[in-house]
C-alpha positions, -999 to +999 in steps of 0.1 A: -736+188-337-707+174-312-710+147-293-693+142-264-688+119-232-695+135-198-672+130-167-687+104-143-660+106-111-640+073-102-656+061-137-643+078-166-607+083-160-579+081-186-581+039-184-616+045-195-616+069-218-584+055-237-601+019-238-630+036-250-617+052-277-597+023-285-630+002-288-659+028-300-648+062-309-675+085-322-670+113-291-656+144-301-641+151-270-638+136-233-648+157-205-619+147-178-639+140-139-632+177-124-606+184-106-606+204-075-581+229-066-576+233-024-574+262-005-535+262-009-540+258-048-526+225-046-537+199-069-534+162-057-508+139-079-536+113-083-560+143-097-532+156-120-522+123-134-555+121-148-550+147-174-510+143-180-512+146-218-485+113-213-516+093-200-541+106-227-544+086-261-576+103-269-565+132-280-599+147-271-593+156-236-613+182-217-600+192-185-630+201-158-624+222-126-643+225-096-638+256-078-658+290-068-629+304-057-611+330-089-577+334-076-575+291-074-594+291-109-565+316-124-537+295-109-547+266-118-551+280-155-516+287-155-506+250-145-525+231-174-512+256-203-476+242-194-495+204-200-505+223-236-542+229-224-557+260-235-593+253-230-605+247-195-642+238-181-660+247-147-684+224-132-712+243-115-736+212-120-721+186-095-750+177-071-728+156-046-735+166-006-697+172+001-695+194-030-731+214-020-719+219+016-683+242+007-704+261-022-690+243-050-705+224-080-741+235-082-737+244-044-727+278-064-760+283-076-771+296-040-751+325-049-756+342-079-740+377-069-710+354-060-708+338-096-714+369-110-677+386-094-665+348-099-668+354-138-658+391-140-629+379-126-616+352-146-630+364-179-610+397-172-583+376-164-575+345-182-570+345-217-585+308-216-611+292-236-638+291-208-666+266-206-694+258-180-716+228-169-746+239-149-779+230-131-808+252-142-807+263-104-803+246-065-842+243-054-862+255-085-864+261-123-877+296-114-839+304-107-825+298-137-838+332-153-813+349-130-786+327-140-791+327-173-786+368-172-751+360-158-742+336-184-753+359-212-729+388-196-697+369-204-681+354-235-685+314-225-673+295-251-699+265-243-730+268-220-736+228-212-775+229-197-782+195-176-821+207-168-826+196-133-821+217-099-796+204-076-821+188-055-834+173-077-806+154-085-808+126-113-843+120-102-879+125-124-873+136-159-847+163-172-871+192-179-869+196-213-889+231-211-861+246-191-837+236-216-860+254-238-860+288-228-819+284-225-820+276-262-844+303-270-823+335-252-788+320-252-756+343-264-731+316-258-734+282-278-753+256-260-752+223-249-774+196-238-769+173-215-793+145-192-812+115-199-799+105-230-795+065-230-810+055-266-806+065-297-843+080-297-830+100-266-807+121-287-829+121-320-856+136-297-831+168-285-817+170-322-851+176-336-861+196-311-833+221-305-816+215-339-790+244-331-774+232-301-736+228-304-735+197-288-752+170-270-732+153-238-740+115-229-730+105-195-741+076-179-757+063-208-728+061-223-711+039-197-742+014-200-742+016-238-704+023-248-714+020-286-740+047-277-719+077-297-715+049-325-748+036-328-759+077-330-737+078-363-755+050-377-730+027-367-738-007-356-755-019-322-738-029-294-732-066-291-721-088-258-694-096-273-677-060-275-694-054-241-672-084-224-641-079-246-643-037-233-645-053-194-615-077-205-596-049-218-605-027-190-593-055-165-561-058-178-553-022-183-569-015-143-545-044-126-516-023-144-525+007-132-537-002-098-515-033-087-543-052-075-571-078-079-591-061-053-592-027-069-600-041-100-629-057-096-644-021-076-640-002-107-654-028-134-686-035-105-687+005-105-690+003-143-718-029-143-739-010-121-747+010-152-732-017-184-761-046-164-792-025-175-786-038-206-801-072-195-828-067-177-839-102-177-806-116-163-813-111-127-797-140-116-763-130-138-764-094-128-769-105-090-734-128-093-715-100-111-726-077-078-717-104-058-684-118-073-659-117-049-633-125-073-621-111-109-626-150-121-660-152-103-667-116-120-654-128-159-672-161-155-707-143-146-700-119-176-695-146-204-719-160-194-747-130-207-771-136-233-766-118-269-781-087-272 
């Protein structure tokens, strides 16, 4: 069973997931934050730089697109096979409202008819690797038997199942009986993805569904970056590797971005998740939110309690 580390956007770009590896290792491969093709099939430099095999250490990188248009899909196939990728991803999960609203992400789900030409398309196509991400429908689980009838019709290579509709975002509980009947009438390996933040999180989905091909952590992971390595029966996470990832991560970020400013936004970006860890320390986890400085920011993070 693979493990591997979902794309959060603005989180888990090639700083990340390099410094990651670096640190933790245990994902078998990096799901790269989708990137999303415009109406002139143009891909923004900032979006392609992301997944420039020059900028990836991993060597473990997924590329993710975000499209339901096929002709854009096809052409931008043909531009990551000259960066050596011959596997690509579609996101039809992404709940955001700017996504929803152009019929993207799991805005596509409204459409089933739509996805179904979308796929005969590409499969007929490309002669890519072809993976998807989905919702289990937009408003209600009742949808996803209709989906699921389109998946089967096509030769995915991995079906990744996060078991929430798109309104329901990341809120309740990931419906674990949806992700059944996937597993139970599946033709395409399966994935599982949502909710998984402990160790007892994952053992729970590897028990029950012990043939899924993989299980994808996501935020989770960026609270817990040991998360794939305590899963091996590695050792816990400790404070110390938690502040020495941020220090690491500061370092490479002021490189990259040529400021103090911008700095300090991603690493707060990544506390918001990486503070759960200390519960008790509301006072400490108030000053790292507040710290208007990278100094201000390292002092309130040294200053954690052991784990």
């Amino acid at each position: 069973m693979k493990l591997y580390f979902a794309p959060l956007e603005g989180i888990t770009t090639y700083t990340f997931r390099n410094t990651h590896a670096e640190m933790f290792g245990g994902v078998d491969a990096y799901f790269a934050p989708f990137i999303n093709p415009s109406d002139l099939e143009k891909v923004s430099r900032k979006g392609m730089r992301d997944i420039l095999p020059e900028n990836d250490t991993t060597e473990k990188l997924k590329v993710q697109v975000l499209t339901s248009n096929a002709e854009s899909f096809l052409k931008f196939c043909e531009k990551i096979k000259s960066l050596g990728y011959y596997e690509i991803n579609i996101n039809i999960g992404c709940p955001a409202g700017t996504v929803v609203r152009k019929g993207r992400g799991s805005g596509f789900l409204q459409y089933p008819d739509a996805m179904d030409e979308f796929f005969h398309k590409i499969f007929s196509e490309s002669d890519m690797k072809i993976s998807v991400k989905t919702r289990v429908g937009y408003s209600v689980h009742d949808e996803f038997a209709r989906l699921m009838e389109i998946y089967n019709r096509y030769p995915v290579s991995e079906l990744t199942v996060h078991p929430r509709t798109r309104e329901e975002l990341y809120n309740g509980s990931a419906s674990l009986e949806s992700f059944a009947f996937a597993y139970n009438i599946s033709k395409n390996p399966l994935c599982y993805n949502g909710d998984i933040c402990m160790v007892k999180d994952y053992e729970k989905i590897s028990e029950q569904f012990p043939d899924v091909s993989g299980v994808m952590l996501g935020r989770g992971a960026v609270m817990n970056p040991a998360l794939f390595r305590e899963i091996r029966g590695g050792e816990r996470l400790s404070t110390e590797e938690l502040v020495e990832f941020s220090e690491r991560l500061s370092e490479k970020y002021r490189k990259v971005l040529g400021s103090d400013v911008f700095t300090l936004h991603k690493l707060k970006e990544i506390w918001i998740y990486a503070g759960r860890n200390f519960p008790e320390e509301k006072k400490l986890i108030k000053a790292i939110r507040k710290a208007n400085t990278l100094e201000d920011f390292k002092s309130a993070i040294r200053a954690l309690p052991k784990l």
